[in-house]
C-alpha positions in Angstrom: -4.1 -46.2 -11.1 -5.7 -42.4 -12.0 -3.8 -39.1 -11.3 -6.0 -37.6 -8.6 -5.1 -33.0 -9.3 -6.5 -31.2 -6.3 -6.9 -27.5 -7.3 -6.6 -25.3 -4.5 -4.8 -21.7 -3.4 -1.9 -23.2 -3.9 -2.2 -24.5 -7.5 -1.6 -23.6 -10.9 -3.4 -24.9 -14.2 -3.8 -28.2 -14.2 -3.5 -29.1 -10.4 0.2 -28.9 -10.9 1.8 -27.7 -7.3 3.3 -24.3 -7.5 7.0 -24.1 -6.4 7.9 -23.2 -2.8 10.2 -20.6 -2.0 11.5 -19.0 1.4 13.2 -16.1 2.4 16.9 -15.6 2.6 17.0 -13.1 5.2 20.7 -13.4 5.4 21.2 -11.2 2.5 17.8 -8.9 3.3 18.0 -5.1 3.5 15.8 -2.9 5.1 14.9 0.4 4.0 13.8 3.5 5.8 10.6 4.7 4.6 10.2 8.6 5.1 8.9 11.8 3.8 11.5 11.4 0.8 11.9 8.4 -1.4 14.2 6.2 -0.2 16.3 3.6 -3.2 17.5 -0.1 -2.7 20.8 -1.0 -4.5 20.5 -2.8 -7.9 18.9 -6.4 -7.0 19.3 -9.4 -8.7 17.1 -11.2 -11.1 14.3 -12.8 -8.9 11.9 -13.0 -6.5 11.5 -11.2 -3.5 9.3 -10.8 -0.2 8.7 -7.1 0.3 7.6 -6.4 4.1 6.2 -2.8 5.1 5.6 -1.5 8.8 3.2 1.4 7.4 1.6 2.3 4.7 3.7 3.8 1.7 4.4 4.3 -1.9 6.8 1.7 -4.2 8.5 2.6 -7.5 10.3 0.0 -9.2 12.6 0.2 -12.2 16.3 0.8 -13.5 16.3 4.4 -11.7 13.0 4.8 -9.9 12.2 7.8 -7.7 8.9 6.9 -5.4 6.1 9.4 -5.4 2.6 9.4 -3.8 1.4 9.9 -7.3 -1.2 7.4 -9.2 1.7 5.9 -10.9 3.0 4.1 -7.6 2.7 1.0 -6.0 0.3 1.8 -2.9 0.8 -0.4 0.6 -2.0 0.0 2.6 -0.6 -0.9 6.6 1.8 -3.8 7.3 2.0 -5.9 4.9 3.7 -9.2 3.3 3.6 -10.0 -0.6 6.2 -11.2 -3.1 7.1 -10.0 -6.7 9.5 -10.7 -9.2 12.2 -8.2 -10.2 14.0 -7.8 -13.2 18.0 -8.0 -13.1 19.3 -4.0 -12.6 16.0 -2.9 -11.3 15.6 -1.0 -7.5 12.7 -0.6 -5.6 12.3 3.3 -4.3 10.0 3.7 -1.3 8.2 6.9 0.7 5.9 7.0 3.6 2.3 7.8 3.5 1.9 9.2 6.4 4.1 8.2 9.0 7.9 7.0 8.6 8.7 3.3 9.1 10.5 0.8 7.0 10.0 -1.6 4.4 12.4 -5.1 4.1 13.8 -6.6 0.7 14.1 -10.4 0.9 15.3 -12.4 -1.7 13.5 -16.1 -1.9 15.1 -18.9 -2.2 13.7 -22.2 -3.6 12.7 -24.7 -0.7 
């Protein structure tokens, strides 16, 4: 019998399923966001679900210092999305607008 690959959202090349992760929210954080940049503690190699109640600027790097400046990550509203993070690396955050917060979850594989 034939392989049947289905390629859909939730594929990669080939049909292959992409791995499933979920949030650890045990070892979460959650930042203020404000009208000065805000800095996470060194995380861990990996990947993370960043969660933001308004919209704001992210800086990420070994020392970042968020800015509203072109070079930033722009959130637009409440929002959900994942990214992977280097070992060392913080995430710095400031508000657009209005203050709120912003979570750091690590993921965990499923």
């Amino acid at each position: 019998m034939s392989e049947i690959y289905v390629r859909t959202a939730l594929s990669r090349r080939g049909g292959l399923p992409l791995p499933v992760a979920s949030p650890d929210t045990s070892l979460g954080v959650r930042l203020a966001v404000g009208s000065t940049a805000t800095t996470s503690s060194a995380l861990t190699a990996g990947l993370y679900y960043i969660g933001n109640s308004v919209a704001c600027y992210l800086a990420i790097g070994q020392n970042p210092t968020a800015t509203t400046g072109a070079t930033n990550l722009p959130l637009f509203g409440p929002a959900t999305f994942t990214i992977a993070i280097k070992s060392g690396h913080k995430i710095s955050v400031i508000r657009d607008a209005t203050d709120g917060y912003l979570w750091i979850v690590p993921a965990r594989s499923s």
